[in-house]
Structure formats: structure tokens, C-alpha cells
C-alpha positions as CSV (number, residue, x, y, z in Angstrom):
1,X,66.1,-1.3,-0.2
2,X,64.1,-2.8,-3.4
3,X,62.2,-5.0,-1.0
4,X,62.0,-2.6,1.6
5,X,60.1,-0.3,-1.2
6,X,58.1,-3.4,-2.7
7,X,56.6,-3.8,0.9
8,X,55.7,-0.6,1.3
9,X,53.9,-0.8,-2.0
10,X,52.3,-3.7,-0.7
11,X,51.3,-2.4,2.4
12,X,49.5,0.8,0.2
13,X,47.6,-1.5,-1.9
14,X,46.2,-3.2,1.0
15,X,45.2,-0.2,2.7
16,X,43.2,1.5,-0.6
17,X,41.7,-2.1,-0.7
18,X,40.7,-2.0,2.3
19,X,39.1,1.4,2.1
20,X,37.6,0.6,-1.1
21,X,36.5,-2.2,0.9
22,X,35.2,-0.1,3.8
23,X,33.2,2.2,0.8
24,X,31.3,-0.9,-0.9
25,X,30.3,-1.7,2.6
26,X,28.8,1.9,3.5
27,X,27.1,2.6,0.4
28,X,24.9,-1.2,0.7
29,X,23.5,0.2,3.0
30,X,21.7,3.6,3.1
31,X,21.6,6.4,5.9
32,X,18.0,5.9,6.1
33,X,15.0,4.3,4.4
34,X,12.2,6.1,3.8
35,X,8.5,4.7,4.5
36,X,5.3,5.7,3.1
37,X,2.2,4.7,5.8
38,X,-1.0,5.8,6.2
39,X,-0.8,6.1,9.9
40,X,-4.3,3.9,10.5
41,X,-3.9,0.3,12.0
42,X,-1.7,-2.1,9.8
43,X,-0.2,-4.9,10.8
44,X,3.5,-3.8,9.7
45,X,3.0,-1.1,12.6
46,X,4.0,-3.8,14.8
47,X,7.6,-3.5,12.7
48,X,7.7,0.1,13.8
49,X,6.6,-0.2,17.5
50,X,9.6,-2.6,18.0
51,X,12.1,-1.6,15.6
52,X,11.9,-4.5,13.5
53,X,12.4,-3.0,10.2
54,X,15.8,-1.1,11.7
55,X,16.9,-3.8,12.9
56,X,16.9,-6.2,9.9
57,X,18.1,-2.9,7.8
58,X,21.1,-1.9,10.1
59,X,20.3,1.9,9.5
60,X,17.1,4.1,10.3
61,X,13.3,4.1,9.2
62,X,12.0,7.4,8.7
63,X,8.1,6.8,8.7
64,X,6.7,9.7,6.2
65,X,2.9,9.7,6.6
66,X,0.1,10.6,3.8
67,X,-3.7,10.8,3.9
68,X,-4.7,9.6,0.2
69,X,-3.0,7.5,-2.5
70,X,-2.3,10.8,-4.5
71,X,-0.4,11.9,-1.7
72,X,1.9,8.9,-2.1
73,X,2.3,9.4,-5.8
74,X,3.5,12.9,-5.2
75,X,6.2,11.7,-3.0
76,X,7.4,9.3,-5.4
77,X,7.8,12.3,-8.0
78,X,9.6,14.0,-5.5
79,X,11.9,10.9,-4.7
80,X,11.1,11.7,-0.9
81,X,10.3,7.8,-0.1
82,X,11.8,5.1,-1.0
83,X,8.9,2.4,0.0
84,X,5.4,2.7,0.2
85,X,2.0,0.6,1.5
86,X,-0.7,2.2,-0.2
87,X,-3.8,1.2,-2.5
88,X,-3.9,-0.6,-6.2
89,X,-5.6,2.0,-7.6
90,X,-3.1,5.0,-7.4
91,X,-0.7,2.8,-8.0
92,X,-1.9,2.0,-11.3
93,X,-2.2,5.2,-12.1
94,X,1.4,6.0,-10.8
95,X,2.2,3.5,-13.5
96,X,0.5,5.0,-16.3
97,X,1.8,8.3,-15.6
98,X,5.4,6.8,-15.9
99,X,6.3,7.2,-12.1
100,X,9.9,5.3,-12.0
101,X,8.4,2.7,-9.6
102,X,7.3,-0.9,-9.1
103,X,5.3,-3.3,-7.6
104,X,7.3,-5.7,-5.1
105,X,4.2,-7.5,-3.2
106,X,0.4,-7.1,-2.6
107,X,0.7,-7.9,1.4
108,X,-3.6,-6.7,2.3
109,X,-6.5,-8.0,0.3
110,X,-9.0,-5.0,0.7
111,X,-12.0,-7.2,2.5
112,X,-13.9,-5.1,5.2
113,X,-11.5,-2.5,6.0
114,X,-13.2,-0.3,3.8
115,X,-16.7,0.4,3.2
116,X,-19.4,2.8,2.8
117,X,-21.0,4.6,5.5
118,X,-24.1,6.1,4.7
119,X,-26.9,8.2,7.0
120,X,-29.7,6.2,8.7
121,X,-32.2,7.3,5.4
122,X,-30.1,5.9,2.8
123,X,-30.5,1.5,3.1
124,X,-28.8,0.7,-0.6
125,X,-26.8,2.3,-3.5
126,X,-29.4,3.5,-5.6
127,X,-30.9,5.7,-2.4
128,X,-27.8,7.5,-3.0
129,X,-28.9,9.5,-6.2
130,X,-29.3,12.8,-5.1
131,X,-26.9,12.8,-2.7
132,X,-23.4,14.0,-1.6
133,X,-20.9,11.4,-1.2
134,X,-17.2,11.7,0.0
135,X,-14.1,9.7,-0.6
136,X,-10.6,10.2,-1.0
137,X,-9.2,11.4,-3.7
138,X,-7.3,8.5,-5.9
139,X,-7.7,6.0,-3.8
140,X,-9.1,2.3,-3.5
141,X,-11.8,4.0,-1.7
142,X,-13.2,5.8,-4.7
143,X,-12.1,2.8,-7.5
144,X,-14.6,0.4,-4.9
145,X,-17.0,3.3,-4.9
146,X,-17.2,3.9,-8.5
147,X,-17.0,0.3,-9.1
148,X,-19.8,-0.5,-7.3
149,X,-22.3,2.4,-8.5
150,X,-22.0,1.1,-12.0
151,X,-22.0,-2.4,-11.6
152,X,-25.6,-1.4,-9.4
153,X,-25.7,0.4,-12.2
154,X,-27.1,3.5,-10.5
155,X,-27.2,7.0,-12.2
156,X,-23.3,8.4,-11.6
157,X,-24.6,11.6,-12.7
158,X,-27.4,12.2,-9.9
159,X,-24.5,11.4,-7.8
160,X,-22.7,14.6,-6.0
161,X,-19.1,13.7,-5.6
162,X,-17.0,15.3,-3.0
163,X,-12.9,14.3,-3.1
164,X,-11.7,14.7,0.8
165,X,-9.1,13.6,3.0
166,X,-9.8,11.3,5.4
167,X,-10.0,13.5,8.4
168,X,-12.1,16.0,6.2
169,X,-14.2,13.4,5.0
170,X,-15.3,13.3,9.1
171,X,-15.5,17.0,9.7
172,X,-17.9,17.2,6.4
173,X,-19.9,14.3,7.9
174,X,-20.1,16.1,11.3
175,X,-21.4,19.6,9.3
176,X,-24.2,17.5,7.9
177,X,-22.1,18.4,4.3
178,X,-22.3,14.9,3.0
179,X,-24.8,11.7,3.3
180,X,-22.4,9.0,2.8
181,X,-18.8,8.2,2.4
182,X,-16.5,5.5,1.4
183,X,-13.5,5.6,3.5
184,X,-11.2,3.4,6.0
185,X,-10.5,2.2,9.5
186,X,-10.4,4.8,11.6
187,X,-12.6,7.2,9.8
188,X,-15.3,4.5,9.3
189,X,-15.8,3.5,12.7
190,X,-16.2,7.5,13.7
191,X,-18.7,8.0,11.2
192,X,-20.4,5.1,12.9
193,X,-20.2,6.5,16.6
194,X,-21.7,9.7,14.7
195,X,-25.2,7.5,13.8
196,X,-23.8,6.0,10.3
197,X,-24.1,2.7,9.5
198,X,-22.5,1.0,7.0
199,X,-24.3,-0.5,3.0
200,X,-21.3,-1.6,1.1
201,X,-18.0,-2.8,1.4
202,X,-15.3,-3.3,-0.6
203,X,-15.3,-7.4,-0.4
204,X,-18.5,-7.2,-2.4
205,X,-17.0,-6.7,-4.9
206,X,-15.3,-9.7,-4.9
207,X,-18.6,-12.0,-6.2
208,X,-18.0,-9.8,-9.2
209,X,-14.6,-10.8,-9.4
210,X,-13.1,-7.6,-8.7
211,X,-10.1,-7.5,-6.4
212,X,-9.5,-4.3,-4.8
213,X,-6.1,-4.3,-2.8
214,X,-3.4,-2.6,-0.8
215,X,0.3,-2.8,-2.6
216,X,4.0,-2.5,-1.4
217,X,5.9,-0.4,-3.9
218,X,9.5,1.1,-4.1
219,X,11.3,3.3,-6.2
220,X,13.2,2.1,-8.6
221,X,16.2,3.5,-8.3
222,X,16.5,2.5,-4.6
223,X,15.3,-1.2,-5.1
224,X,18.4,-1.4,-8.0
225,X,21.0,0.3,-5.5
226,X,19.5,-1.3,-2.4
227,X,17.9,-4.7,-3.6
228,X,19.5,-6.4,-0.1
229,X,17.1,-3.7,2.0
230,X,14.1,-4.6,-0.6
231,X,14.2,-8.7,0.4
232,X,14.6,-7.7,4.5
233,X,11.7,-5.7,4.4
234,X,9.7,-8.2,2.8
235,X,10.6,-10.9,5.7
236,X,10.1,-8.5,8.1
237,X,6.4,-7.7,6.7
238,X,6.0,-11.6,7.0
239,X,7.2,-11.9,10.2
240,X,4.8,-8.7,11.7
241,X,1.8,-11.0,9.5
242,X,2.9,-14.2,11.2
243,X,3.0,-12.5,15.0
244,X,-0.8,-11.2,13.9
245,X,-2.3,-14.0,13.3
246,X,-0.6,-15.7,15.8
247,X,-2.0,-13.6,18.1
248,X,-4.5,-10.8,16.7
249,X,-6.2,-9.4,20.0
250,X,-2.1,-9.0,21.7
251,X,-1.0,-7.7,18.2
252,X,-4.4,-5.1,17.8
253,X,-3.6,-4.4,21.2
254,X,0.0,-3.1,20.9
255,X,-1.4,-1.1,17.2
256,X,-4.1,0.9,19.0
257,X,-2.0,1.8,22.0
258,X,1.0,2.8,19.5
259,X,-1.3,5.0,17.4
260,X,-3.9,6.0,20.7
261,X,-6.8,4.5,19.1
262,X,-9.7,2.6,20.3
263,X,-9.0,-1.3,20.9
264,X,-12.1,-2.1,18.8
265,X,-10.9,0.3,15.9
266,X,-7.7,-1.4,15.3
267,X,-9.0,-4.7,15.8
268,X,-11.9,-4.1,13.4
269,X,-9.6,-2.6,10.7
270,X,-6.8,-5.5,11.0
271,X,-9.5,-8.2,10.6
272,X,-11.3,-6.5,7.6
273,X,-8.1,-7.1,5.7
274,X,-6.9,-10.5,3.9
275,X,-2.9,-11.4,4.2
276,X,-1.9,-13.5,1.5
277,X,1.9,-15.0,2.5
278,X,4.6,-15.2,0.7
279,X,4.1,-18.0,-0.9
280,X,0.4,-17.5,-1.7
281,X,1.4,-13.8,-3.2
282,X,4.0,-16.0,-5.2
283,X,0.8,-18.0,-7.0
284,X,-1.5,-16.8,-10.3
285,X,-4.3,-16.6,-7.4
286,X,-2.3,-13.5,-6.6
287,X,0.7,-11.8,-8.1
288,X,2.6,-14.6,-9.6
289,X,6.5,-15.4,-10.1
290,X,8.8,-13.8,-13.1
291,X,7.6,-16.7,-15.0
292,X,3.8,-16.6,-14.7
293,X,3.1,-13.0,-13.2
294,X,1.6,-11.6,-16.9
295,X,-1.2,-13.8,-16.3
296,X,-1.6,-13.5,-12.4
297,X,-5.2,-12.4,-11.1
298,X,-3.0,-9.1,-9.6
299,X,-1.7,-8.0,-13.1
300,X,-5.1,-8.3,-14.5
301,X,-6.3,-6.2,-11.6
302,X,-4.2,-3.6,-12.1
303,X,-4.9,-3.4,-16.2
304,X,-9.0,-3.7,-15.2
305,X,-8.1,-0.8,-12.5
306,X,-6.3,1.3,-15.0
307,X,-8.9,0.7,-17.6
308,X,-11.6,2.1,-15.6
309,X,-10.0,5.1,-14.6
310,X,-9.2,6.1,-18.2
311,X,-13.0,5.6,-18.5
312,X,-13.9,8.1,-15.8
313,X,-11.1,10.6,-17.1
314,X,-8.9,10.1,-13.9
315,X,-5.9,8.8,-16.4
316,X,-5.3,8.9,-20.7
317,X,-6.3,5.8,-22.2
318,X,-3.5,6.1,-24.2
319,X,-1.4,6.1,-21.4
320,X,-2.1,2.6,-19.7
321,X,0.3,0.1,-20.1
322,X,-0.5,-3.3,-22.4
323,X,0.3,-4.9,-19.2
324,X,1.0,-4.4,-15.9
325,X,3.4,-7.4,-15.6
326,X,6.8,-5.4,-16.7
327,X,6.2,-3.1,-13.3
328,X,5.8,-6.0,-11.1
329,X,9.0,-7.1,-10.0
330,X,8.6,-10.5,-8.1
331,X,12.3,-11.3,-7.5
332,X,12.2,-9.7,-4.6
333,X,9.4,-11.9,-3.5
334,X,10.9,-15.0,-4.3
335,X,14.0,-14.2,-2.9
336,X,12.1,-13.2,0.3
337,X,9.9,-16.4,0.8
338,X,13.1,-18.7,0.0
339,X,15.4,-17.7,2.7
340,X,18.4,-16.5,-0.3
């Protein structure tokens, strides 16, 4: 009878294990992950036409869109996504204002994918004093705009600014409300059908070593309980990278038919964009490794980035970080480009 008892003990503690088990299994893996996008041409769209990102997760992607970088900020706050593709700029800002976040990649070196599109009359920066000219709102549009006027070093104060979305920043244009506006792929190229034409973009400011660029960041909290999800999605972004270039006219293709946009719009946009890999994201040239990342060109980017925004009052000086190197977590990356 005793060993008839001890089995069934036996039997019970397996059982619980194996539920326990069963729980541990669930809860690595989330009921769905959250994405940020902008909804314009990117090349990890090709990760959401085909499922990709599912896939490699073995749950859902919900794809949350936004207009502006504040939009994504907002979110965060809310703990409504979980990752996000969005610009350097707002994202050093998120920083400073203590958003529980961090940086796990800078996939998209901002080239030609944005610029400025002024009217016919207006040939350089300085023609734009006394003018009106949009951009959206805490973005890497306004940081390359802002950038630019002072390094031109053109009067900011003859300078009417107008903070739009995207889709506003076209209606505006269509009103005759503005005379230029710094903006992105898709909204460029209609301001260009419209008789724009475009006097700056955003890899100019690259001879003055200024690196504007598009980030991936997660929430913290879901990058400590999910870290497993964090590593996938960076392969997957590599993989969708590797298919472009492999073959950028099938690839544009596929974007502009997902998102019902001119051919020549998503292959413009795609190509005005610079994808660093893995392992080049893993160098100083970029963001670095946990060993070297403090003195990568992307943490200094981000601490120029914040620095300048305190200066035109969009942040508190007090509030940017000595360095941006503590909110850049490249384990993720490393894990990611070496297979573990």
C-alpha cells in the first residue's frame, strides 16, 4: 500500500512538473508583439507581406502605425508597443525624458530618403528666410532641417516654422500654406508631382559629419521578459535586408503593391536609405559592441542629437544623459549576427 501511495506521489509530482513545465513554455512567448511602423516603404515591410516576423516569433505581429516620432514616444509611455522603427532624434529625446526604453540596432542610415522640397522660387537655404516651412514634429526631419539652417547659418528667426504630420504637411503644400518642407518618401515624391523640387537632403549632412538615422527600439520591460523574441527579430530584419539587396527592383516591387504605392515611390525611398549589417552595426563606424559602444559614432550621434535639441528648447539640458551608451543594448545584436 506504501508503494502504491509513493507512486502516486510520484505520478503528482510529475504532473505539476509538467504543467509548470507547460507555463515556462507559454509565458516565453507572448500573445502578440506589438510593432511600431511608419507605414511608408521599408524594407522590413517585406517581413510583414510574408509573415516572416510571425513566423520566427511563433505568435502574432500586430503592426500599430504612427505619423511622427512623437507619435512613437507616446506609445511607448502608454506601453502600447513593444518594438519600434522610427528616427534618432525622438529617440533621443525619449531617452532624456526617461522613457523605459532602449536602443537594440540602427538598421537605415538616413541618405536620400529625406529631403527638402521647396517651391520653384526658392534654389538654396538662405532663399528660405521669409518663408513658411513644414516638417514633422520631433522627427529626423526637423533635427536634418534645423541642422542644416544653422550650419548655412541662415537667420532661424526669419524662418516661419510649421510642425505637421506628414499627410498634412501635403494638404498645406496643396493650399499654397507653406513654401517648402522637409519630409519622407511618400510625401516627398507628391510634393514633387505637385511642381516642387527638391535643395537639400539629409546625406548632406554627412560632409559635416553629422549622422542622421532611423533606429530599432524596444521597451524595456518586454526585451528583459522576451529577450528570445528581441534576437529573432533582429535576424529577420537581416534577412528582409539581404532579400533587398539581393534583388531591390522584385523587393520595391512587392513594397509598393503591399502599401498601393507608386513603383518609383518605394523604389526611390528604399534606395535613399543606407543598411548597415549586422556586423557593420556591431563596429565604432556604427553602434559598437558592450565593449566599445561608449565610443561608437552612433552614441555620439545621439549625445550631439540631444545636445541640440536642449539648444532649441525641444528637451532640458539638464535632462540629457552623459552618455547615450547605458541605453544602447548591443547584446541583442551580437547575439543576432552570431547565430547563439
Amino acid at each position: 500500500m506504501l508503494i502504491n501511495r509513493f507512486r502516486q506521489l510520484v505520478g503528482i509530482a510529475v504532473v505539476a512538473l509538467s504543467t509548470l513545465s507547460g507555463l515556462a513554455q507559454a509565458q516565453a512567448v507572448p500573445p502578440e508583439v506589438r510593432f511600431a511602423y511608419a507605414g511608408g516603404p521599408r524594407v522590413w515591410i517585406l517581413g510583414k507581406i510574408d509573415g516572416a516576423f510571425d513566423a520566427a516569433f511563433g505568435t502574432k505581429v500586430k503592426w500599430i502605425p504612427f505619423a511622427s516620432g512623437s507619435d512613437v514616444l507616446t506609445l511607448f509611455a502608454a506601453k502600447e508597443i513593444d518594438i519600434a522603427r522610427f528616427g534618432s532624434s525622438p529617440a533621443a529625446a525619449g531617452i532624456a525624458r526617461k522613457l523605459p526604453i532602449e536602443v537594440i540596432g540602427a538598421p537605415e542610415i538616413i541618405a536620400t530618403s529625406e529631403r527638402l522640397i521647396a517651391r520653384k522660387n526658392i534654389t538654396s537655404l538662405k532663399d528660405l528666410e521669409g518663408k513658411t516651412v513644414a516638417f514633422p514634429a520631433n522627427s529626423t526631419a526637423q533635427y536634418a532641417f534645423e541642422v542644416a539652417i544653422k550650419l548655412a547659418k541662415v537667420e532661424r528667426s526669419k524662418i516661419k516654422a510649421l510642425a505637421l504630420k506628414p499627410a498634412e504637411i501635403v494638404a498645406a503644400w496643396k493650399r499654397s500654406d507653406i513654401d517648402a518642407a522637409y519630409v519622407w518618401g511618400p510625401f516627398t515624391q507628391q510634393l514633387e508631382a505637385d511642381g516642387g523640387k527638391e535643395i537639400f537632403a539629409t546625406r548632406d549632412l554627412q560632409k559635416d559629419d553629422v549622422l542622421v538615422f532611423n533606429n530599432f527600439v524596444v521597451r524595456k520591460e518586454f526585451a528583459d521578459k522576451y529577450p528570445e523574441i528581441v534576437v529573432k527579430f533582429l535576424r529577420v530584419v537581416q534577412d528582409k535586408v539581404d532579400q533587398y539587396k539581393k534583388d531591390p527592383d522584385g523587393s520595391a516591387q512587392k513594397i509598393a503593391t503591399h502599401l498601393d504605392i507608386p513603383l518609383e515611390t518605394a523604389r526611390s525611398t528604399l534606395s535613399g536609405l543606407q543598411y548597415p549589417s549586422l556586423t557593420e552595426q556591431l563596429s565604432t563606424a556604427f553602434v559598437g559592441n558592450e565593449s566599445n559602444k561608449s565610443g561608437s559614432r552612433i552614441t555620439r550621434a545621439y549625445k550631439d542629437t540631444a545636445n541640440f535639441l536642449a539648444d532649441i528648447g525641444e528637451i532640458r539640458k539638464s535632462d540629457v544623459p552623459e552618455s547615450y551608451a547605458p541605453f544602447i543594448n548591443t547584446t541583442y545584436l551580437q547575439r543576432a549576427q552570431s547565430g547563439k
